[in-house]
C-alpha positions as CSV (number, residue, x, y, z in Angstrom):
1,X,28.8,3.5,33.0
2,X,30.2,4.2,29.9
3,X,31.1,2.6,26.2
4,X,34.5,3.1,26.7
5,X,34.7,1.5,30.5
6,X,33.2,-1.4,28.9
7,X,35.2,-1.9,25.9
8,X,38.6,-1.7,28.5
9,X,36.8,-4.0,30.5
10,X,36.5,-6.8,27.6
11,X,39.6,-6.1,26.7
12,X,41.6,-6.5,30.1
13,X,39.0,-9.9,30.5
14,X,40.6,-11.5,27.1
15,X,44.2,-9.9,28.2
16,X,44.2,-10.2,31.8
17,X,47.6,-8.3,31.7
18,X,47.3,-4.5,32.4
19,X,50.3,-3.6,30.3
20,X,49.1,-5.5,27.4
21,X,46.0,-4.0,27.7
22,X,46.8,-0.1,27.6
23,X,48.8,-1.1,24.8
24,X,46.6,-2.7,22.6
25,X,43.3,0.1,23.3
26,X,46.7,2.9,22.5
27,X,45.6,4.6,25.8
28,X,48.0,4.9,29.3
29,X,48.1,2.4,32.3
30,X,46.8,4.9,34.4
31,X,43.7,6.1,32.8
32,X,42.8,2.2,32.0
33,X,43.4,1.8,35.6
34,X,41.0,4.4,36.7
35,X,38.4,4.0,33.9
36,X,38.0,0.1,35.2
37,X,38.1,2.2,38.7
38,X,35.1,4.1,37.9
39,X,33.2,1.1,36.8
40,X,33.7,-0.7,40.1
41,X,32.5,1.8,42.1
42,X,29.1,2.4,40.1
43,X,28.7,-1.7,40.1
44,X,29.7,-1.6,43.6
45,X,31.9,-5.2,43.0
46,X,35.5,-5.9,42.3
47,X,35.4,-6.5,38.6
48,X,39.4,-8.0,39.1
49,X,42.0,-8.7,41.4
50,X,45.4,-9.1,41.8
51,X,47.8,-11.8,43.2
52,X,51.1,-11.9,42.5
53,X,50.9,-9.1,40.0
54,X,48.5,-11.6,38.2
55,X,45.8,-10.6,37.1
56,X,42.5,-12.9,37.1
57,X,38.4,-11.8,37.0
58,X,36.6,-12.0,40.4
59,X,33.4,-13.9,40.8
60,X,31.5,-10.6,39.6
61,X,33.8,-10.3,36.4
62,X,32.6,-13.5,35.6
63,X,29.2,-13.2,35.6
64,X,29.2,-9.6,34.2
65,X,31.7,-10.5,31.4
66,X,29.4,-12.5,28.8
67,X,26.7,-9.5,28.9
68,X,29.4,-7.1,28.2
69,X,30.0,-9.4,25.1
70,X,27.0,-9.8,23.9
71,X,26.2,-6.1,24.3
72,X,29.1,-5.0,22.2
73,X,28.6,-7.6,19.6
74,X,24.8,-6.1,19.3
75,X,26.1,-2.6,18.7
76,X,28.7,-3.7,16.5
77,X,25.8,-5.6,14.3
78,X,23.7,-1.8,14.6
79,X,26.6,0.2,13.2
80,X,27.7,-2.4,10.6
81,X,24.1,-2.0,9.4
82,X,24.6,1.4,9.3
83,X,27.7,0.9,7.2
84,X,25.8,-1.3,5.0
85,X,23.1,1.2,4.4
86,X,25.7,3.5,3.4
87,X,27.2,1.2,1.1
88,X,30.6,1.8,2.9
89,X,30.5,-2.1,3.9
90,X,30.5,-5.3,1.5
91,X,26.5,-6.8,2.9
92,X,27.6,-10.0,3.8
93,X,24.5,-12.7,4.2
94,X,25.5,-15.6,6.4
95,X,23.5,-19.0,5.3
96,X,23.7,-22.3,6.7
97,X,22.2,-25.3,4.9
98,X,22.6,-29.3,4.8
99,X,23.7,-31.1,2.4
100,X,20.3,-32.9,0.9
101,X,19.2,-29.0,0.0
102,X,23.0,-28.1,-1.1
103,X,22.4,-29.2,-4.7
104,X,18.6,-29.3,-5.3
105,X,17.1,-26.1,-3.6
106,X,20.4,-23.8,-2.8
107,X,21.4,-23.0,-6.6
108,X,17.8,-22.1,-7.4
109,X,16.9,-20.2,-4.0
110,X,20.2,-17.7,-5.0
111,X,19.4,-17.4,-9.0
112,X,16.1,-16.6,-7.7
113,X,17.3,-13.7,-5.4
114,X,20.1,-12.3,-7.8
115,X,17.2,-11.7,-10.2
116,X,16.4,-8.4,-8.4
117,X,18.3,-5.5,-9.3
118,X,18.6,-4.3,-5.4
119,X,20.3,-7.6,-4.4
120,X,23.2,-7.0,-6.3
121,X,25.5,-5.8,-3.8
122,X,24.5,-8.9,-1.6
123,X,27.1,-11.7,-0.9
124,X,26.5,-15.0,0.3
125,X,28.9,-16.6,3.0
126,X,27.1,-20.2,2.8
127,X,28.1,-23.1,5.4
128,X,27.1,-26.9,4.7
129,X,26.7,-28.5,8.1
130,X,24.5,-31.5,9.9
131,X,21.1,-29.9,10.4
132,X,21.1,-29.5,14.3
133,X,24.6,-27.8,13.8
134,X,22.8,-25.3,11.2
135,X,20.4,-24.5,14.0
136,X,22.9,-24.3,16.5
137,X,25.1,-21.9,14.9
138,X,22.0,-19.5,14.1
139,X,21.3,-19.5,18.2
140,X,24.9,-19.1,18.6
141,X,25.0,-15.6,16.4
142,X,27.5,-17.5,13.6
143,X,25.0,-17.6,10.9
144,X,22.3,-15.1,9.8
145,X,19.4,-17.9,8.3
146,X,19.7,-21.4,7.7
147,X,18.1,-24.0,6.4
148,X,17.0,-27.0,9.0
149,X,14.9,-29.8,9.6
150,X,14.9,-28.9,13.1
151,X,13.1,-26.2,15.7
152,X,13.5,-25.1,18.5
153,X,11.5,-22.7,21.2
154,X,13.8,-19.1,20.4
155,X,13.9,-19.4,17.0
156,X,11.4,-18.6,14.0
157,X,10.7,-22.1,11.7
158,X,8.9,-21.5,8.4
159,X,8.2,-24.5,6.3
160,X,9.8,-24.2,2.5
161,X,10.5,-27.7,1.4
162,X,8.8,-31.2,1.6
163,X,11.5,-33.3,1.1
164,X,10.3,-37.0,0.1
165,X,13.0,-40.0,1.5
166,X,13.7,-42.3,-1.0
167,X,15.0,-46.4,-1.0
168,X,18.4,-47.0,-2.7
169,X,18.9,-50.6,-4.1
170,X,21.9,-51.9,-5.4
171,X,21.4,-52.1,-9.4
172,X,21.0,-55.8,-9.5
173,X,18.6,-56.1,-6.6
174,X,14.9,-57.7,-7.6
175,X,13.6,-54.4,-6.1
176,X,15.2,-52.4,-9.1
177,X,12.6,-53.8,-11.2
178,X,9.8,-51.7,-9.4
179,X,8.8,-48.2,-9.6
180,X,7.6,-47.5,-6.4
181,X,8.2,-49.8,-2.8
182,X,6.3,-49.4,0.5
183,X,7.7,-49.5,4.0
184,X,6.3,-53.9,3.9
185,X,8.6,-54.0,0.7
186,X,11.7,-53.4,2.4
187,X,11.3,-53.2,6.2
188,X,13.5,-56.6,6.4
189,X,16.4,-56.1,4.3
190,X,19.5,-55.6,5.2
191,X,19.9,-51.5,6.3
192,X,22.8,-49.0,5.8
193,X,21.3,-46.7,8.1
194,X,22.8,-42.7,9.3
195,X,24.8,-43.1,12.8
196,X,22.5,-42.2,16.2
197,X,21.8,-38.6,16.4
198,X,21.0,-37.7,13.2
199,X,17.6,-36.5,12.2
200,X,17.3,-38.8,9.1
201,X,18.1,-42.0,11.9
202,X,15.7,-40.3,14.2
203,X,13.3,-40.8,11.9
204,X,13.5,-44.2,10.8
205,X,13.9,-45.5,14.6
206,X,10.1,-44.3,15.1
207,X,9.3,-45.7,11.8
208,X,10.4,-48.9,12.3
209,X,9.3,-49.1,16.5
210,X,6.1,-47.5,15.0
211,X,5.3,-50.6,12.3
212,X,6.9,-52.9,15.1
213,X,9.8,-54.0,13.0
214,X,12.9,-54.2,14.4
215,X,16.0,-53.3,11.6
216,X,18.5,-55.4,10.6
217,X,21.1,-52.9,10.2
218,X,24.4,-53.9,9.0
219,X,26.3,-51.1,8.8
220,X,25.9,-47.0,10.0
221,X,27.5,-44.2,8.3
222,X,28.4,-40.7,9.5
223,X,26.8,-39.4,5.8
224,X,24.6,-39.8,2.5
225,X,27.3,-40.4,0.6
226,X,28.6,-42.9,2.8
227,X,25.7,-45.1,2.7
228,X,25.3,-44.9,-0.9
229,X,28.8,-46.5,-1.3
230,X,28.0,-49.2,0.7
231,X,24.4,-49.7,-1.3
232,X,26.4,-50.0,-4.6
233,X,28.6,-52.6,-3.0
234,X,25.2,-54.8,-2.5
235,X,25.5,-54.8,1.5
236,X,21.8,-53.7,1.9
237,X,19.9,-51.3,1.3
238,X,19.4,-47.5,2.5
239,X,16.3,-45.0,3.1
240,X,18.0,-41.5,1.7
241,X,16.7,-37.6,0.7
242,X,17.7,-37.1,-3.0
243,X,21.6,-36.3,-2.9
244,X,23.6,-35.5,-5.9
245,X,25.7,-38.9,-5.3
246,X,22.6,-41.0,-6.2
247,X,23.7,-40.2,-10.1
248,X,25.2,-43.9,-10.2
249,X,25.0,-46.8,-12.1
250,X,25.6,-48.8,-8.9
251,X,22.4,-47.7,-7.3
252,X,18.8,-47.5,-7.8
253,X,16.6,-44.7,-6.7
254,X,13.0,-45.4,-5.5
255,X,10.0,-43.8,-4.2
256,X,8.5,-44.8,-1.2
257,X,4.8,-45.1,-1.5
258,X,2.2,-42.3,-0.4
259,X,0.4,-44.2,1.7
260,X,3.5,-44.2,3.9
261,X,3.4,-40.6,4.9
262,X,6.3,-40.9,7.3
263,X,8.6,-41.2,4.9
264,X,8.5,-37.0,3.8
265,X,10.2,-34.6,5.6
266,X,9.8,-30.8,6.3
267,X,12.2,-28.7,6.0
268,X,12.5,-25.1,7.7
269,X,14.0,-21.9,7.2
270,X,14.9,-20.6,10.7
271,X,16.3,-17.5,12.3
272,X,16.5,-16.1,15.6
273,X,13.8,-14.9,16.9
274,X,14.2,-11.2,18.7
275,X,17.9,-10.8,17.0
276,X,18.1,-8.0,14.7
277,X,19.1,-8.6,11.4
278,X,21.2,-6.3,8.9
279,X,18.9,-5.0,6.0
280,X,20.6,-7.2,3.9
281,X,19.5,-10.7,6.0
282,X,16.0,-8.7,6.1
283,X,15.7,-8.7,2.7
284,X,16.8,-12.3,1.8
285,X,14.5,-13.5,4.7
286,X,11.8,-11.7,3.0
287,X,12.5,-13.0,-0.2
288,X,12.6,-16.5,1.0
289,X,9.7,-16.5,2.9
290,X,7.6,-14.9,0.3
291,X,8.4,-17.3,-2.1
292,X,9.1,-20.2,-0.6
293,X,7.0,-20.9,2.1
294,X,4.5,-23.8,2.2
295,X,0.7,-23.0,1.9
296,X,-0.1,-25.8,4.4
297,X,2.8,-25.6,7.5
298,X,1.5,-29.0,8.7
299,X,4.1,-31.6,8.5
């Protein structure tokens, strides 16, 4: 078996056209014919077939396909590291984050880096997304690191941030006048709460079963900066991480007690564990976790 059967072989899957094929790899029907041949007889399986002169993966092409995929993705990542090394490629760093970190932790995190002379050369290509979609895209191979409040089983979670939750009032609310609230403080106003399947409404569900209290929640938002709107309005009010939007004479910002513990998050930098990374993702993983990371992991 060799490189080039398998790189015809992706390419006929995508094509399935023989013609188009050949074309598009610059080599001759024939020898694309007998290269995919060759690979048939040392798999012992029918990798295609044809019907109609159409041309359509068997059973066994479409179970060998995705590891032909993710084989030639992996040694495209080792030679673009190479070319990294070499300085022949821009190093490109991939990071996903959401947006309660986008503003508070992200700016700092990449002054901080930058501040080495060997990190220079190093480019960002940054993606704001829901947190579960950060991890999802780092199991999927589309981002390098990312930021998450979630984990998961195959990938690496290092604690970097507690991120306290805070209550928004509208301006003229009589909570405004206080400097700090408690879960009993609030637990029966009116809520503007996250829609289901976000980690921030994960959260206050178990809260609120937890204390017994059942919400009164008038409204759910798809975002932060949703809810906030609807706060300044006087509609209810909303538990929030520290966003940018919270800058508002329309709202008030306060902190939840300590004695309610629930109400701080972790937050975790996460990458795949067992996928190589470029030298350039090696050394802003380092970075990150040497200065970052939380003395005590415990949430």
């Amino acid at each position: 078996m060799t490189l080039l059967q398998l790189r015809y072989f992706l390419v006929l899957a995508q094509t399935l056209h023989y013609t188009r094929t050949s074309e598009q790899l610059h080599i001759s029907q024939p020898s694309l014919s007998y290269a995919i041949s060759e690979l048939e007889k040392e798999l012992n399986v029918k990798l295609f077939h044809k019907e109609n002169r159409k041309v359509a993966l068997t059973i066994y092409g479409q179970q060998f396909l995705p590891y032909v995929s993710k084989a030639l993705a992996l040694l495209q990542d080792g030679t673009d590291s190479l070319q990294e090394m070499l300085g022949k490629v821009p190093q490109i760093v991939r990071l996903g984050y959401f947006h309660s970190v986008s503003a508070s932790f992200i700016p700092a995190l990449v002054e901080s880096f930058y501040q080495q002379e060997e990190a220079r050369n190093i480019r960002f290509q940054f993606v704001e997304s829901s947190s579960y979609d950060i991890l999802s895209q780092i199991q999927a191979g589309k981002l390098d690191l990312g930021f998450s409040l979630h984990q998961a089983d195959w990938a690496e979670s290092v604690g970097i941030i507690r991120q306290p939750l805070y209550l928004t009032v509208p301006a003229n609310h009589p909570l405004s006048s206080r400097s700090c609230v408690s879960f009993a403080d609030f637990s029966h106003e009116p809520q503007i709460m996250l829609e289901q399947g976000s980690n921030l409404r994960s959260n206050l569900d178990q809260i609120f079963a937890m204390r017994g209290v059942i919400p009164n929640i008038v409204f759910e938002v798809r975002e932060c900066n949703a809810a906030l709107q609807y706060v300044g309005l006087g509609f209810g009010v909303s538990v929030l991480p520290q966003v940018p939007a919270m800058d508002s004479d329309k709202v008030f910002v306060l902190p939840i007690s300590d004695q309610d513990k629930e109400f701080v998050r972790t937050v975790y930098f996460t990458f795949r564990r067992g996928r190589p990374l470029s030298p350039a993702a090696q050394r802003v993983r380092e970075h990150i976790i040497r200065n970052y990371s939380l003395k005590d992991p415990s949430p």
